[in-house]
N, C-alpha and C positions, 0 to 999 in steps of 0.2 A: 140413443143407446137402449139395447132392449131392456125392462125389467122383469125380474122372476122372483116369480113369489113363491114361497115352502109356506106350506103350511104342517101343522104338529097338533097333533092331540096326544096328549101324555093321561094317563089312568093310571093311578099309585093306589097300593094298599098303605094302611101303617100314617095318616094324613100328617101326624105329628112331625113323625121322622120327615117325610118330601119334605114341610116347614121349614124344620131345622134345615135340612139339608140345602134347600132353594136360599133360607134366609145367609148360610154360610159363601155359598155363591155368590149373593149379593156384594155382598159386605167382603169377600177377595174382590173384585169388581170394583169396588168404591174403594181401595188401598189400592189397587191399580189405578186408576183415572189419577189420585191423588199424587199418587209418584210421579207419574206422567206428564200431570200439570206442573210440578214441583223442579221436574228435569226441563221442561220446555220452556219455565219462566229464566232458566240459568241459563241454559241456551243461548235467551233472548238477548240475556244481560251482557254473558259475553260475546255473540254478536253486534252488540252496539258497541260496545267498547273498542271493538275492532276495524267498526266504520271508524270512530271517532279519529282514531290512531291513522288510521287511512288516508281518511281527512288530512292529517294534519300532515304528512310525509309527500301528500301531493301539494299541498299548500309549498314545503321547503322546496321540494326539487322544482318546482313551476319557480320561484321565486331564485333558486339556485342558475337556470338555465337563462334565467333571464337577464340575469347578473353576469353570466358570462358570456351573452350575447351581445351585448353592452360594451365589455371589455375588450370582444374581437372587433367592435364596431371602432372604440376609441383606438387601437391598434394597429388600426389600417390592414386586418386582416376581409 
């Protein structure tokens, strides 16, 4: 895959203000990641929970089918 590179030079009067203003950025940035880490660990939690449940409903019906395999066998079906 190709890559592209940008480059940027920024020149600001006022250094204080760009500061604030860059360190403001930052700091939205890092309440983002953190939301983001926060929803994707929930996510996670409830996707495992829903393998587990998974799991366990192929366990019955494998166990169910087999049960009535069994049944058609004794049956002389």
């Amino acid at each position: 895959m190709a890559e592209k590179r940008v480059r940027v030079r920024l020149s600001a009067t006022g250094g204080r203000q760009v500061k604030d203003a860059l360190r403001g950025v930052g700091e939205a940035g890092q309440q983002g990641f953190r939301r983001l880490s926060r929803e994707m660990e929930a996510a996670n939690r409830r996707l495992a929970r829903f393998a587990r449940q998974a799991t366990r409903i192929a366990r019955v019906v494998g166990a169910a089918a087999a049960a009535a395999g069994a049944a058609l066998i004794r049956s002389g079906l």
